[in-house]
MDAnalysis code that builds the backbone (N, CA, C; Angstrom):
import MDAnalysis as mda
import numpy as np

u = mda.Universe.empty(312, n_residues=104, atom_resindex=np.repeat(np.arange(104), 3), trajectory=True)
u.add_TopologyAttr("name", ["N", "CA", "C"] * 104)
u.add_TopologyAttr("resid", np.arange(1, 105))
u.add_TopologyAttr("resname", ["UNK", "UNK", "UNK", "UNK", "UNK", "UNK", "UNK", "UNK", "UNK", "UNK", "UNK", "UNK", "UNK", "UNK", "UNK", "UNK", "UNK", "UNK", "UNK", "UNK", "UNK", "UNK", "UNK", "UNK", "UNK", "UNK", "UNK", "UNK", "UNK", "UNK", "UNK", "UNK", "UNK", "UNK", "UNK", "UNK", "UNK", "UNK", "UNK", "UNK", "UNK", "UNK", "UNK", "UNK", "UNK", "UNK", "UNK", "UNK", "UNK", "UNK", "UNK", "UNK", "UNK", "UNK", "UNK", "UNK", "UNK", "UNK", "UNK", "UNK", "UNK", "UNK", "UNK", "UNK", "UNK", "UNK", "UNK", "UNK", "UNK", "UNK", "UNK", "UNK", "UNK", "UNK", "UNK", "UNK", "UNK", "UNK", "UNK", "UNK", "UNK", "UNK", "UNK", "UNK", "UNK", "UNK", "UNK", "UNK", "UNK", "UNK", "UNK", "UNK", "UNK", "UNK", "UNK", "UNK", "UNK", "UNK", "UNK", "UNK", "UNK", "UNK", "UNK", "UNK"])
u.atoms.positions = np.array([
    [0.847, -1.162, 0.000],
    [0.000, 0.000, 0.000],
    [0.899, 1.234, 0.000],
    [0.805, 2.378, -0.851],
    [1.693, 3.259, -1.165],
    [1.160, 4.422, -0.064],
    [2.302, 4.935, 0.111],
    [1.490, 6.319, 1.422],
    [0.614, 7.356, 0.372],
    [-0.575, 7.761, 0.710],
    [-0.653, 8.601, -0.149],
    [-0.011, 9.946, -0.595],
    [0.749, 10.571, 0.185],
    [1.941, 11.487, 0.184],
    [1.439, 12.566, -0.578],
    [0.838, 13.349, -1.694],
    [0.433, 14.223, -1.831],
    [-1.447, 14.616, -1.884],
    [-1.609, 12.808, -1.809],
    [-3.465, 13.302, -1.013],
    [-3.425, 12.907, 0.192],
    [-3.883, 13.328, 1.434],
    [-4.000, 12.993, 3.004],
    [-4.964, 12.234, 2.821],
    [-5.783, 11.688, 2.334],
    [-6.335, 10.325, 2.585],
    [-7.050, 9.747, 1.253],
    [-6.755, 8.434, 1.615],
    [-6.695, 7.359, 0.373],
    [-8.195, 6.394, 0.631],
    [-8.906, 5.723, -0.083],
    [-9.927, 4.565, 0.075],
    [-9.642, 3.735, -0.805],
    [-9.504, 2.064, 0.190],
    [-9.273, 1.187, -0.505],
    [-10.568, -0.087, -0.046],
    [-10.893, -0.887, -1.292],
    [-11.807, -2.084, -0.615],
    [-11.009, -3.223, -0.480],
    [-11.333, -4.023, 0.356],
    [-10.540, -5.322, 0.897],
    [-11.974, -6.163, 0.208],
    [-11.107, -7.630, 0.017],
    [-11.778, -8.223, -0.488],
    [-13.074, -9.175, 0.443],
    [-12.703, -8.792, 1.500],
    [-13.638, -8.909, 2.710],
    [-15.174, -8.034, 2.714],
    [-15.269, -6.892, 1.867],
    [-15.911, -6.476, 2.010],
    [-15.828, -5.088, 3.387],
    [-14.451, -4.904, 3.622],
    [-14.041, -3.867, 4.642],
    [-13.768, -2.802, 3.904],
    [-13.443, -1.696, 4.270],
    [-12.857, -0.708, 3.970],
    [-11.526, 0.086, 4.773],
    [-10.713, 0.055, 3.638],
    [-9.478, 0.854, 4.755],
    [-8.768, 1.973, 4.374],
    [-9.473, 3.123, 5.017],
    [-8.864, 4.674, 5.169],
    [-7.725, 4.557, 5.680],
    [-6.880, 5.060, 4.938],
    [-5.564, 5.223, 4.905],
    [-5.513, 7.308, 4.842],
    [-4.339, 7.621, 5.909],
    [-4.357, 8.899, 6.221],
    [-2.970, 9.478, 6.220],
    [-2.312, 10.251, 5.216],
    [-1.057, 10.457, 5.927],
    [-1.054, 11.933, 6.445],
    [-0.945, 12.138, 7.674],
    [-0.665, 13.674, 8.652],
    [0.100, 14.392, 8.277],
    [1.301, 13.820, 7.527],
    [2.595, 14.661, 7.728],
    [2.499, 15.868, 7.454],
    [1.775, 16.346, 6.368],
    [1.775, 17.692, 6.144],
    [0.916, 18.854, 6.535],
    [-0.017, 18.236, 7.552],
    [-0.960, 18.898, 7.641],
    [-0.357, 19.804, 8.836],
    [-1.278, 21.049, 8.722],
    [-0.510, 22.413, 9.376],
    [-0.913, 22.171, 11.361],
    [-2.163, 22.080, 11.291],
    [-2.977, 21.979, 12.597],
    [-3.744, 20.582, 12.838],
    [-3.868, 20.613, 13.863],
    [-4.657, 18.976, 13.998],
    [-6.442, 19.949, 13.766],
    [-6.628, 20.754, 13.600],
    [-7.735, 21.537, 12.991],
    [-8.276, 21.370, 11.579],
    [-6.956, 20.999, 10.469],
    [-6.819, 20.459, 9.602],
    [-7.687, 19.264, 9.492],
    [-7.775, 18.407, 10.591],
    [-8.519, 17.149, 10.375],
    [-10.168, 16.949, 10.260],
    [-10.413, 17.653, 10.473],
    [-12.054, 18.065, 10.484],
    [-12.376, 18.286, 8.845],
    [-11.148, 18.667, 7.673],
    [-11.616, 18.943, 6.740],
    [-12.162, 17.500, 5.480],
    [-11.058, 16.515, 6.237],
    [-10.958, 15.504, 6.064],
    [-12.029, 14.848, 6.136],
    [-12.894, 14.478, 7.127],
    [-13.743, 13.820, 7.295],
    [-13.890, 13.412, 8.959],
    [-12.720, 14.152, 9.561],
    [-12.092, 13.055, 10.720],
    [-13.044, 12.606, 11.600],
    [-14.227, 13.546, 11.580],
    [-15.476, 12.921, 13.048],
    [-16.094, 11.834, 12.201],
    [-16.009, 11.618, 10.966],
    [-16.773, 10.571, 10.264],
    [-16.309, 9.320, 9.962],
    [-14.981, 8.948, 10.411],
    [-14.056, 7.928, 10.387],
    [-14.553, 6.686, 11.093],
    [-14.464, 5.645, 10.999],
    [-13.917, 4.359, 11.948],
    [-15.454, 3.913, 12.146],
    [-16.810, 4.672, 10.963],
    [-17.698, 3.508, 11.275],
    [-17.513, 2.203, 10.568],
    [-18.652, 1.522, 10.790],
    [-18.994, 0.257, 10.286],
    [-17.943, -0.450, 9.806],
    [-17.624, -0.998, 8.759],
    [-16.631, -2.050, 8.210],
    [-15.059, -1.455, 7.933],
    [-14.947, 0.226, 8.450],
    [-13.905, 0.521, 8.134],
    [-12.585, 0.535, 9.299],
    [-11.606, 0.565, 8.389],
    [-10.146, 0.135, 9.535],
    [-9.534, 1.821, 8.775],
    [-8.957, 2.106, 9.916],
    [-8.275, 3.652, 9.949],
    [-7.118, 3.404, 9.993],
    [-5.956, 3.744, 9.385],
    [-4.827, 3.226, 9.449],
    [-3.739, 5.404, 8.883],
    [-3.390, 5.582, 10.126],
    [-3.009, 6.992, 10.394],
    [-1.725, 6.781, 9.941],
    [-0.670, 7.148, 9.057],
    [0.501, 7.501, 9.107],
    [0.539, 9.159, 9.624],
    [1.577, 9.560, 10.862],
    [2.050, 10.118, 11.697],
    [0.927, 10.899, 12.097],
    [0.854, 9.610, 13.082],
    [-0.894, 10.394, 14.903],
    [-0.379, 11.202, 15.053],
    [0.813, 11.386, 15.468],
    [1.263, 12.532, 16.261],
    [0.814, 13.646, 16.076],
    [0.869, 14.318, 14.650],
    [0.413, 14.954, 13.950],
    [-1.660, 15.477, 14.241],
    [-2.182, 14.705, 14.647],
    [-3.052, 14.861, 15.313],
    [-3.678, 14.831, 16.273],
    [-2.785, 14.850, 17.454],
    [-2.565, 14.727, 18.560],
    [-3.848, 14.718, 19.703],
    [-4.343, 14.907, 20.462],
    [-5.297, 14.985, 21.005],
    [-6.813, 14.513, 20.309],
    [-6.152, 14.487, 19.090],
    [-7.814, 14.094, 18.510],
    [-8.060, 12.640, 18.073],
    [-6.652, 11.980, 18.272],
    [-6.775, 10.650, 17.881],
    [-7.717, 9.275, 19.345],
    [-8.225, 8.942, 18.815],
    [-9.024, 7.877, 19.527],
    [-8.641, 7.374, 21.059],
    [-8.831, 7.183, 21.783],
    [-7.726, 6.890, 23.453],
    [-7.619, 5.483, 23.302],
    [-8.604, 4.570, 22.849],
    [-8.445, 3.352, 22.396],
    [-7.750, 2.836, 20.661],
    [-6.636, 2.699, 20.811],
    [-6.110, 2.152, 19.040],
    [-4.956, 1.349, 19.099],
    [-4.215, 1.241, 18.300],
    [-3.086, 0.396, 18.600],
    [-2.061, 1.755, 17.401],
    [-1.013, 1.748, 17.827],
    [0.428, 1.832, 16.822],
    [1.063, 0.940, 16.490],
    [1.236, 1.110, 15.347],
    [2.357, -0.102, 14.616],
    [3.545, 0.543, 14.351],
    [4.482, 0.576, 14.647],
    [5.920, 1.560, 14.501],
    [6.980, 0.355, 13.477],
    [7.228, 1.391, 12.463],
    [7.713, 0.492, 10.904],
    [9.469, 1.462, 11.374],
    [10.470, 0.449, 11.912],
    [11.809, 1.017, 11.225],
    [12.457, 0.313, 10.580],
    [13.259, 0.879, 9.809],
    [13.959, 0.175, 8.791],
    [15.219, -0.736, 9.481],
    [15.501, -1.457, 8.926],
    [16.519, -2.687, 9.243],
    [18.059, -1.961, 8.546],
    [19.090, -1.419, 9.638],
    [20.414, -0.864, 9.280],
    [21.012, -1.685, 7.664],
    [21.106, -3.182, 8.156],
    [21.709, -4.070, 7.791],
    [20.899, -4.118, 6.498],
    [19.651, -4.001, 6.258],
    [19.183, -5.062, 4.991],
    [17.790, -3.517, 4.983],
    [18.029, -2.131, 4.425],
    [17.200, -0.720, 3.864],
    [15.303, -1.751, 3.404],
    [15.898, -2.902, 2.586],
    [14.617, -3.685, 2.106],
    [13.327, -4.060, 3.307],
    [14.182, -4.288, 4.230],
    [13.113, -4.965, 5.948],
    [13.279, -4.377, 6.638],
    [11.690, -4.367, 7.299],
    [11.463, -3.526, 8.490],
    [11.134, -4.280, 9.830],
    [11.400, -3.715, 10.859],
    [11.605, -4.124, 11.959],
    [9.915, -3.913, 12.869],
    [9.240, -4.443, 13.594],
    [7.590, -3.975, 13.281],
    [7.369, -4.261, 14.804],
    [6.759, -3.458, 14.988],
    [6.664, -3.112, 16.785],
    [5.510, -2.680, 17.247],
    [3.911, -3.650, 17.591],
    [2.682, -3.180, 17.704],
    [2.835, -2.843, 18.996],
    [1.878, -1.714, 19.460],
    [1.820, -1.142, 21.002],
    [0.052, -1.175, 21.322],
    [-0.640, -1.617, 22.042],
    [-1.629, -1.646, 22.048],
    [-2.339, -0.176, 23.121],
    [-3.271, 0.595, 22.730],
    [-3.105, 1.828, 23.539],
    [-4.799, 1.860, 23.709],
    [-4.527, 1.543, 25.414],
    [-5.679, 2.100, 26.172],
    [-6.561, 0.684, 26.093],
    [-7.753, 0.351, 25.438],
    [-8.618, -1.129, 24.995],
    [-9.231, -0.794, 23.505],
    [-8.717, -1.100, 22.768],
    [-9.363, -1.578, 21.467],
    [-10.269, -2.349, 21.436],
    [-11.137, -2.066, 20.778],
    [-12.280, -3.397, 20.735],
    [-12.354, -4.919, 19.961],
    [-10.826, -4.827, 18.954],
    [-10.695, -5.995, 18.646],
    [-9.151, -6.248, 18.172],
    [-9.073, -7.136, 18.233],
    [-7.608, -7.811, 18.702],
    [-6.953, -7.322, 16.906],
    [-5.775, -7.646, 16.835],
    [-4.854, -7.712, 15.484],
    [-4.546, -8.668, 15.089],
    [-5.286, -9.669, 14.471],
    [-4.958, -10.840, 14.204],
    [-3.920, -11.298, 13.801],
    [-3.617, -10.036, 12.902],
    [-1.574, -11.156, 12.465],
    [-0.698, -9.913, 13.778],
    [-1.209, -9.910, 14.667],
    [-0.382, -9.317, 16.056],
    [-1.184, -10.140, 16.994],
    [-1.223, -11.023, 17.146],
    [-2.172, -11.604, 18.219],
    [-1.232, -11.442, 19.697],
    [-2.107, -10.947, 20.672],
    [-1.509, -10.733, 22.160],
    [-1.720, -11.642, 22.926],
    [-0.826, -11.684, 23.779],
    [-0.762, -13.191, 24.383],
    [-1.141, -12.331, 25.815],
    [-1.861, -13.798, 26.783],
    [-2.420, -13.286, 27.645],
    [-1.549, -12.152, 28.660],
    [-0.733, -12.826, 28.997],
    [0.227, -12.191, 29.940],
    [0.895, -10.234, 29.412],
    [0.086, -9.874, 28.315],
    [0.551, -8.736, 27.493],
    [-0.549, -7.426, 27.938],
    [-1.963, -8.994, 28.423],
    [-2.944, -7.801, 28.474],
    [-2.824, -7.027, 29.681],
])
């Protein structure tokens, strides 16, 4: 999935019948900015929100979500090193991140 990098947000269908908003922040001036977007209209029904740089919207992002933090591998620029953080209670698990009990 390519960042969208000069549109802040992308729509894609999964073959599931989901939908996944894809968002990239980086350029946006104010987290005020996000309202133009759509941002109070996000994360119903079948859709998955997937934010490149929250930070960027700071206070307005969800108290329940997870981060996935992508760094690159010194040794091998091709692989990334992938580090889920689970923040606050999500309402459903990450299936290819599955948490083991002792995490919750």
């Amino acid at each position: 999935m390519p960042s969208p990098s000069f549109n802040l947000l992308f729509r894609y269908e999964t073959d599931g019948g989901r939908e996944v908003v894809h968002l990239d922040l980086y350029r946006i001036e104010s987290p005020d900015d996000l309202w133009e977007l759509g941002w109070n209209e996000l994360g119903v029904e079948n859709e998955i929100i997937i934010v490149e740089w929250p930070e960027q919207a700071r206070d307005l992002m969800p108290p329940d979500h997870w981060l996935i933090h992508l760094t690159v591998v010194a040794e091998n620029i091709a692989l990334r090193d992938v580090r889920v953080q689970k923040v606050g209670s999500p309402k459903n698990e990450l299936v290819a991140f599955p948490i083991s009990s002792s995490e919750r």
